[in-house]
N, CA, C and O atoms as CSV, one atom per row, in Angstrom:
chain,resi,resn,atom,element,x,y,z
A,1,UNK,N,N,11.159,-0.148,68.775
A,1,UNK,CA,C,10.359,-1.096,69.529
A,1,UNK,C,C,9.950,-2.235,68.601
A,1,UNK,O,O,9.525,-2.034,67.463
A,2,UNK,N,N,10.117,-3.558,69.199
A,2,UNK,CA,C,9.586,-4.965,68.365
A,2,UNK,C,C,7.752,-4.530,68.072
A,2,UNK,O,O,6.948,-3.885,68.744
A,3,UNK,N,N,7.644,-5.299,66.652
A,3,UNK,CA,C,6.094,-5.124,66.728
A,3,UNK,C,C,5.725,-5.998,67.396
A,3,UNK,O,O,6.434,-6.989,67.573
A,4,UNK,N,N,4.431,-5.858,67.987
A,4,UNK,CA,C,3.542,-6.247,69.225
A,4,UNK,C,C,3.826,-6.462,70.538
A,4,UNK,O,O,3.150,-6.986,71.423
A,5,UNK,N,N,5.116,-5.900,70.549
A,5,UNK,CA,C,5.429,-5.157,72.286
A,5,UNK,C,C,5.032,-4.134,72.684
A,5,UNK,O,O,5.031,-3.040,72.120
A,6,UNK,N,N,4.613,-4.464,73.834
A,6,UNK,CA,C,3.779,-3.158,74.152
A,6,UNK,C,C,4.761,-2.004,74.677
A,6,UNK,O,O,5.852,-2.424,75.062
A,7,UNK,N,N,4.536,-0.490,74.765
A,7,UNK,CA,C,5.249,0.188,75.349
A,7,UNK,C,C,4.591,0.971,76.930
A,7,UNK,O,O,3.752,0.707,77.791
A,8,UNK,N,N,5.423,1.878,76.665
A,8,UNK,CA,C,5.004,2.511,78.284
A,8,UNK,C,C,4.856,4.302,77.944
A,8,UNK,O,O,5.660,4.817,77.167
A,9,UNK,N,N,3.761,5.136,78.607
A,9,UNK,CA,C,3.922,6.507,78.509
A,9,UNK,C,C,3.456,6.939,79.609
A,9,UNK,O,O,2.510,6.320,80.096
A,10,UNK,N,N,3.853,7.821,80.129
A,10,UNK,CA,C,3.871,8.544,81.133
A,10,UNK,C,C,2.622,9.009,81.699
A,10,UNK,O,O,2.226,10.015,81.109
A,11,UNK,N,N,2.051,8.721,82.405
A,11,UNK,CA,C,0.460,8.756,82.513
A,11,UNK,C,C,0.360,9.782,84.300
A,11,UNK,O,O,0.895,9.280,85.288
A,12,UNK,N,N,-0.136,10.713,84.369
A,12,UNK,CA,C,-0.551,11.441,85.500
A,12,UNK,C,C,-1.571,11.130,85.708
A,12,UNK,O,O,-2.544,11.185,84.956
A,13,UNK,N,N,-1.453,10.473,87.558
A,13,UNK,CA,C,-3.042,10.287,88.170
A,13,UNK,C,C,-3.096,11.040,89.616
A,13,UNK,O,O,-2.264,11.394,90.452
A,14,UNK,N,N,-4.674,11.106,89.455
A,14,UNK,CA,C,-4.739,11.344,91.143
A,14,UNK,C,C,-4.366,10.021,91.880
A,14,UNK,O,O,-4.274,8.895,91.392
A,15,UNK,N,N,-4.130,10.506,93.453
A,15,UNK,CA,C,-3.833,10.058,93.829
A,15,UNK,C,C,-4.548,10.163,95.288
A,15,UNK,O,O,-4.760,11.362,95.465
A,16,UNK,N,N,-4.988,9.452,96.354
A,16,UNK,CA,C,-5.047,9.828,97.714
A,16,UNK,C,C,-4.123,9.541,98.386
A,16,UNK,O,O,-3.673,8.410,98.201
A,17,UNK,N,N,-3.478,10.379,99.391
A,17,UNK,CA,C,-2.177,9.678,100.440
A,17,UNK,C,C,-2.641,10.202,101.678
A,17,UNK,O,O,-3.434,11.109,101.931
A,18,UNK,N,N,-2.029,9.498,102.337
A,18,UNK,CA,C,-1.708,10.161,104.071
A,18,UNK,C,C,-0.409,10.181,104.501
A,18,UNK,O,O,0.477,9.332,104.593
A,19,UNK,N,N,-0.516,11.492,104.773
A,19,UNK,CA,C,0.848,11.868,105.780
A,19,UNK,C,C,0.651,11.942,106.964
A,19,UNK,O,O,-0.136,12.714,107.513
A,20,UNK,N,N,1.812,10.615,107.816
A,20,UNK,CA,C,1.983,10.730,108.633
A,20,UNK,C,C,2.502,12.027,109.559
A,20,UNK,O,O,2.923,13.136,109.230
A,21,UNK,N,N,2.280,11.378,110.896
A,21,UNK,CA,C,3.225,12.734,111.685
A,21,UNK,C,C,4.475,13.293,111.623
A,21,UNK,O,O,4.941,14.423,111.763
A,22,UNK,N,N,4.931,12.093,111.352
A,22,UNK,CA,C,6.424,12.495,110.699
A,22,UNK,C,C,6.907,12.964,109.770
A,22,UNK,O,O,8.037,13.442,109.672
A,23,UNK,N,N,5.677,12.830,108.587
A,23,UNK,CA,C,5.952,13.402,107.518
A,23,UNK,C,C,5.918,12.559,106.735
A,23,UNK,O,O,5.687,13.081,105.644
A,24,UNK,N,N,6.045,11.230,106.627
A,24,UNK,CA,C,6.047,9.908,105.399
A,24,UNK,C,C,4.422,10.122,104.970
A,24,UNK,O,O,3.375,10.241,105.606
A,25,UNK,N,N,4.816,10.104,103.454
A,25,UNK,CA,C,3.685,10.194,102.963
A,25,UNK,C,C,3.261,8.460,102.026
A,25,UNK,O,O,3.990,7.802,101.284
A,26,UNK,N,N,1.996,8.222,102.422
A,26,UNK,CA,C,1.540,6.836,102.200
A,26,UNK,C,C,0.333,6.860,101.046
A,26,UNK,O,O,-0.781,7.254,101.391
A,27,UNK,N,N,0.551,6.474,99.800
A,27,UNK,CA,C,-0.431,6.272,99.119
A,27,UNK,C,C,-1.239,6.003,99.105
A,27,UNK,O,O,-0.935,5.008,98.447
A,28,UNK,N,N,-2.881,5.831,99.304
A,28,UNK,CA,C,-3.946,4.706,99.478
A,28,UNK,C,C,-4.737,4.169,98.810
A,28,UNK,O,O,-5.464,3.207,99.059
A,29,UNK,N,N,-4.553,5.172,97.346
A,29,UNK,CA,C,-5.596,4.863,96.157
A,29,UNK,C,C,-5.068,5.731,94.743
A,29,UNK,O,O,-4.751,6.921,94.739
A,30,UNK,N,N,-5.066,5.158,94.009
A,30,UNK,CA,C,-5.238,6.043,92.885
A,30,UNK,C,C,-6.100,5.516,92.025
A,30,UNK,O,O,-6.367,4.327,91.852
A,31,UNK,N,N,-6.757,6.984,91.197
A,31,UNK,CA,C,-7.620,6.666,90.254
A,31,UNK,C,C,-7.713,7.475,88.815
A,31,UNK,O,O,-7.540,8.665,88.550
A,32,UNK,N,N,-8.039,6.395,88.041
A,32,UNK,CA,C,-7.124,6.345,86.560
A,32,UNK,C,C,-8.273,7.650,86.040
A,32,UNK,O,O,-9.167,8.253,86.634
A,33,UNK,N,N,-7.826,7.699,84.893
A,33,UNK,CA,C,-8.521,9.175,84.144
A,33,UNK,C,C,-10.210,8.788,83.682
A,33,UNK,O,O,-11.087,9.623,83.461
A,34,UNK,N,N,-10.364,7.154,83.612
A,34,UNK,CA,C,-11.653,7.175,83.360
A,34,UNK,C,C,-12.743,7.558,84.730
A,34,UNK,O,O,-13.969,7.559,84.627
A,35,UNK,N,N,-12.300,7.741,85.464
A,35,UNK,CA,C,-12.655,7.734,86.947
A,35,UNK,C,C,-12.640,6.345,87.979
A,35,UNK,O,O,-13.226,6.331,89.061
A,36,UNK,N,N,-11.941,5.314,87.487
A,36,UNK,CA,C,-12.133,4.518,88.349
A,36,UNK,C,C,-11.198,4.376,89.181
A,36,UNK,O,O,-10.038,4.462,88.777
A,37,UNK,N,N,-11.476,4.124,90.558
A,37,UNK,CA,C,-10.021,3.829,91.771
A,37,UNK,C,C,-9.918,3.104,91.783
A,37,UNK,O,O,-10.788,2.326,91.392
A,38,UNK,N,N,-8.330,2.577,92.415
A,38,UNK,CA,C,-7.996,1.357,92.660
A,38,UNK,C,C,-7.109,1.432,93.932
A,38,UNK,O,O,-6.055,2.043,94.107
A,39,UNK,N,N,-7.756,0.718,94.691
A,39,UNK,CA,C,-7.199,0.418,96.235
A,39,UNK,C,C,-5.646,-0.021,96.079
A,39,UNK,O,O,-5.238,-0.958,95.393
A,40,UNK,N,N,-4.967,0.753,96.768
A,40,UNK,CA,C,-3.372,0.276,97.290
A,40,UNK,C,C,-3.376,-0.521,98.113
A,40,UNK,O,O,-3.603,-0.199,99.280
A,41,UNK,N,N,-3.093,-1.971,97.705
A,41,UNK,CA,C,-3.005,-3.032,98.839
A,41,UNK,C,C,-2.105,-3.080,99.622
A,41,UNK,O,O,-2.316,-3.696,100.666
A,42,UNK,N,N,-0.728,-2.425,99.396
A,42,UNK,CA,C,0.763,-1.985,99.884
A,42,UNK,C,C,1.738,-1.636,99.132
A,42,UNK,O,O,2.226,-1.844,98.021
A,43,UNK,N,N,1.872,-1.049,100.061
A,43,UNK,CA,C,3.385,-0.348,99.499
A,43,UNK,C,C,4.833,-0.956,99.632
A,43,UNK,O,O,5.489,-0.553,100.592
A,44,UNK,N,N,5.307,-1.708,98.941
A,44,UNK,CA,C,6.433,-2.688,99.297
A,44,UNK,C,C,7.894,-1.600,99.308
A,44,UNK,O,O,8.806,-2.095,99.970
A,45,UNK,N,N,8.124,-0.662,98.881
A,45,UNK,CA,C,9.404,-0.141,98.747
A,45,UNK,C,C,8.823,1.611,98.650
A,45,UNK,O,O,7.669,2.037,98.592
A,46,UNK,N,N,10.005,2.273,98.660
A,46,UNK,CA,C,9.646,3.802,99.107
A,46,UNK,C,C,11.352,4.122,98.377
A,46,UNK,O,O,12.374,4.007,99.052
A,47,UNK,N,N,11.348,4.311,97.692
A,47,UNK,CA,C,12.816,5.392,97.482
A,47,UNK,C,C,12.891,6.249,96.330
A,47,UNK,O,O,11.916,6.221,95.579
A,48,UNK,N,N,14.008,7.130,95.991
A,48,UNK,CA,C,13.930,8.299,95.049
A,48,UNK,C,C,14.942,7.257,94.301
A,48,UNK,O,O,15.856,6.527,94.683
A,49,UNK,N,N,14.007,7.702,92.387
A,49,UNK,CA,C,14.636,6.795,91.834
A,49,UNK,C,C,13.968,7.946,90.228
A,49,UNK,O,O,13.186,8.883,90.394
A,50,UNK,N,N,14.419,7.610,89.107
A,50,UNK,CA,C,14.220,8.091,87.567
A,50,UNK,C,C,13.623,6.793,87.175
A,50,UNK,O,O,14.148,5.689,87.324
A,51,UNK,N,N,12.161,7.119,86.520
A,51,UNK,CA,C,11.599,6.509,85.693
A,51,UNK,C,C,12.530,5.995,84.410
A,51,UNK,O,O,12.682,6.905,83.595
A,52,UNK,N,N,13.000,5.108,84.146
A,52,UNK,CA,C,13.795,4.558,82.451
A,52,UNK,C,C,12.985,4.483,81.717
A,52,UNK,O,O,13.282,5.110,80.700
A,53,UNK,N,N,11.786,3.896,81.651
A,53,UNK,CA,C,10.733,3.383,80.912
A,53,UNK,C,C,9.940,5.238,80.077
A,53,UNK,O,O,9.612,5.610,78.951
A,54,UNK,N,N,9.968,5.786,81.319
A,54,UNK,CA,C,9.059,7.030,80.804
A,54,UNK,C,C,9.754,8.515,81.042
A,54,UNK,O,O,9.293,9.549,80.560
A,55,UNK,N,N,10.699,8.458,81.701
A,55,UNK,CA,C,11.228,9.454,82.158
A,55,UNK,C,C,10.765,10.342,83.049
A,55,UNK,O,O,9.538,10.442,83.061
A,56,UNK,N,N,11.485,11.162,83.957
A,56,UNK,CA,C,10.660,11.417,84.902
A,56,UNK,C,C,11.635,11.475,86.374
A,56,UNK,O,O,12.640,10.766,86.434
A,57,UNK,N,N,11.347,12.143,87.239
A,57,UNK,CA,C,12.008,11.820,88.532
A,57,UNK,C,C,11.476,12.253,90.221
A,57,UNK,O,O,10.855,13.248,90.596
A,58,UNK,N,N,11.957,11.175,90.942
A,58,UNK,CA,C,11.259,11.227,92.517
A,58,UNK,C,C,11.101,10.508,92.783
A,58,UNK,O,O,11.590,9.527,92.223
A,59,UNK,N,N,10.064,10.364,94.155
A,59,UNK,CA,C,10.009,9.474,94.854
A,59,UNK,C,C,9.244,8.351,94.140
A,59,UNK,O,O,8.475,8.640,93.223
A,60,UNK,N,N,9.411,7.182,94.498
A,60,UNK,CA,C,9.021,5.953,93.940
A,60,UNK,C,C,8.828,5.410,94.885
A,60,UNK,O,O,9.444,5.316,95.947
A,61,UNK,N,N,7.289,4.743,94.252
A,61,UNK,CA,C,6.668,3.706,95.362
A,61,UNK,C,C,6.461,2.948,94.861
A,61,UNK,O,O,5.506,3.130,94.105
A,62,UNK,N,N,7.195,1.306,94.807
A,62,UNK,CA,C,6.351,-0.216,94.523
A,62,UNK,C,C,5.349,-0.046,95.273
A,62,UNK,O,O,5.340,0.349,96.439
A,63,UNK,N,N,4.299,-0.408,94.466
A,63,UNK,CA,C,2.848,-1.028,95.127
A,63,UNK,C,C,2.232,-1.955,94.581
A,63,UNK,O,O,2.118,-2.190,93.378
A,64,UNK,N,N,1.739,-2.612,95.635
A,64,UNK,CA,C,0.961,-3.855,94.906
A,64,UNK,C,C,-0.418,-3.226,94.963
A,64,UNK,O,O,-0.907,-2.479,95.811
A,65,UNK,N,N,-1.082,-3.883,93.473
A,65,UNK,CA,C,-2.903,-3.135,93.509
A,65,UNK,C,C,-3.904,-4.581,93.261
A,65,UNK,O,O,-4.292,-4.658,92.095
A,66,UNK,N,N,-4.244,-5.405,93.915
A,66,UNK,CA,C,-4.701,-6.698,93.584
A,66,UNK,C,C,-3.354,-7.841,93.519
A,66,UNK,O,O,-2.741,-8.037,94.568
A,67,UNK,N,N,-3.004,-8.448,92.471
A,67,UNK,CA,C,-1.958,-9.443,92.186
A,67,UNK,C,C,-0.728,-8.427,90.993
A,67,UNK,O,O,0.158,-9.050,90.408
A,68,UNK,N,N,-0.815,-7.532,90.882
A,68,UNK,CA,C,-0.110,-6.536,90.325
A,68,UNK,C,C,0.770,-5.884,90.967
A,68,UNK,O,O,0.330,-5.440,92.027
A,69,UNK,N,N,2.078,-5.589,90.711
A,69,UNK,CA,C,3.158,-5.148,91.438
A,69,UNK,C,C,3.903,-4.425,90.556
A,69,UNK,O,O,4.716,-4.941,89.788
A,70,UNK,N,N,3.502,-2.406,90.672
A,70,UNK,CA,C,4.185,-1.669,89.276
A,70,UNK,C,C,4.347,-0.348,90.319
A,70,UNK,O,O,3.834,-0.362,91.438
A,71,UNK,N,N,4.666,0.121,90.108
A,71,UNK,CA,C,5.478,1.673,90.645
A,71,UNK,C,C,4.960,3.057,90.383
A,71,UNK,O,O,5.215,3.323,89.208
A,72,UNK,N,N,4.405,3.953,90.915
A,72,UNK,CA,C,3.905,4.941,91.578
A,72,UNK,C,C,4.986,5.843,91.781
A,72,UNK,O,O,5.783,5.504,92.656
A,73,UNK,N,N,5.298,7.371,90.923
A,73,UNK,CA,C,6.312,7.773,91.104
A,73,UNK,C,C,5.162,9.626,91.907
A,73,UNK,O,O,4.002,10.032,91.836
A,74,UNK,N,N,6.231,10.014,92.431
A,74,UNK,CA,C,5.712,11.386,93.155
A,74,UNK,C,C,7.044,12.170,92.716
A,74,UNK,O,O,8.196,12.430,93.064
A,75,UNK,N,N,6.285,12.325,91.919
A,75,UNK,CA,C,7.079,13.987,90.858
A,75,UNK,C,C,6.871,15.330,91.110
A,75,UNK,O,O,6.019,15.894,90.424
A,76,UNK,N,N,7.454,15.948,91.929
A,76,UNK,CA,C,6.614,17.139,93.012
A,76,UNK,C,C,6.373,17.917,92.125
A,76,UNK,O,O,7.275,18.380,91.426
A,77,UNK,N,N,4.944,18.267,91.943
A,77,UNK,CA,C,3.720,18.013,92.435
A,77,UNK,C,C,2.747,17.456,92.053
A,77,UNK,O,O,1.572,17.777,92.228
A,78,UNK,N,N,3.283,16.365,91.368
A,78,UNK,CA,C,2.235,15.353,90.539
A,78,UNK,C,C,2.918,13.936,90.725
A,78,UNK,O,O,4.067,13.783,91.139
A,79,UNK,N,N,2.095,12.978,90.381
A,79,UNK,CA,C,1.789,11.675,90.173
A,79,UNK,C,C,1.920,10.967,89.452
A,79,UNK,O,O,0.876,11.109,88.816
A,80,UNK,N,N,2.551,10.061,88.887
A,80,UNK,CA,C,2.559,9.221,87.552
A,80,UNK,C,C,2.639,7.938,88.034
A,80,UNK,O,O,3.059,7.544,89.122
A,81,UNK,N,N,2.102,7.216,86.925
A,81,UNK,CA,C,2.652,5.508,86.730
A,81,UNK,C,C,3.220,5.126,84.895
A,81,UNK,O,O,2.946,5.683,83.832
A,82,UNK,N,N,3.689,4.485,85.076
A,82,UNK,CA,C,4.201,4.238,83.537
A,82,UNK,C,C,2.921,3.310,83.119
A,82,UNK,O,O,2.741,2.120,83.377
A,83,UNK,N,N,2.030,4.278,82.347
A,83,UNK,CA,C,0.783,3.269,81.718
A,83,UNK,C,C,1.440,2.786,80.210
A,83,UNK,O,O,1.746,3.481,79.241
A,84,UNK,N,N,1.547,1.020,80.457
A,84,UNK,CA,C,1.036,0.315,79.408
A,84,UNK,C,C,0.551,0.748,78.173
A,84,UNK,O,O,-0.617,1.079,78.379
A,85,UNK,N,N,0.881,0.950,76.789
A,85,UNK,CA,C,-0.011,0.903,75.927
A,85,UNK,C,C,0.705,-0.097,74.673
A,85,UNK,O,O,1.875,-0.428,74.481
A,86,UNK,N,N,-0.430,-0.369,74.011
A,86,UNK,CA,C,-0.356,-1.141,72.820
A,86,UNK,C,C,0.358,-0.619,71.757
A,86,UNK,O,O,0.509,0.599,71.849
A,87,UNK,N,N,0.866,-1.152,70.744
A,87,UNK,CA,C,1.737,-0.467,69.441
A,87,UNK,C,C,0.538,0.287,69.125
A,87,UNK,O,O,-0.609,0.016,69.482
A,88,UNK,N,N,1.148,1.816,68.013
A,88,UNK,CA,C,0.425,2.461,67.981
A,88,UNK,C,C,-0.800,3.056,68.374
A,88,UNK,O,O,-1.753,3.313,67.638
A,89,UNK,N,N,-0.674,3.307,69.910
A,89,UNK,CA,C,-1.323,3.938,70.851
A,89,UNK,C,C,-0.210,4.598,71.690
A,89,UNK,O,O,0.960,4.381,72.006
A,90,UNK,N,N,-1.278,5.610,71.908
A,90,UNK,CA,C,-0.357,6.991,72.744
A,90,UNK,C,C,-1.125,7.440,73.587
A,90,UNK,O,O,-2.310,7.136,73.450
A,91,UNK,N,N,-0.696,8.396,74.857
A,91,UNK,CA,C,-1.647,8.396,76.247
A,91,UNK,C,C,-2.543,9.757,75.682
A,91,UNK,O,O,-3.453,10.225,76.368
């Protein structure tokens, strides 16, 4: 990795969803380990895909959270996002 690029590690969060009747399951919030939530403004895309950045595999959700647009993976039976961190920092 270049110095002062940031990298990515694999970060597990809660999550709230709703499942529909059909069975589609819809994200509505997740909230990070310090305890704070953050409202899902939408969900732009839905498909099964492998994390590159962190590794990992399942369903994948683009979501936008404010003006932010990063991906939400459902790793049965957990949750991840590829959290951001600074050189020499680790999750």
């Amino acid at each position: 990795m270049v110095e002062g690029i940031s990298g990515r590690v694999k970060r597990y969060v809660s999550v709230t969803a709703r499942m529909d009747e059909d069975g589609r399951v819809r994200p509505l919030s997740i909230q990070w380990y310090d305890g704070k939530t953050y409202p899902i403004d939408e969900v732009k895309d839905v498909r099964r895909a492998s994390s590159r950045k962190v590794g990992g595999d399942g369903i994948c959700y683009t979501i936008r959270i404010g003006n932010n647009v990063t991906y939400l993976f459902y790793e049965d039976p957990r949750w991840f996002v590829e959290e951001v961190v600074k050189d020499g920092m680790s999750a």
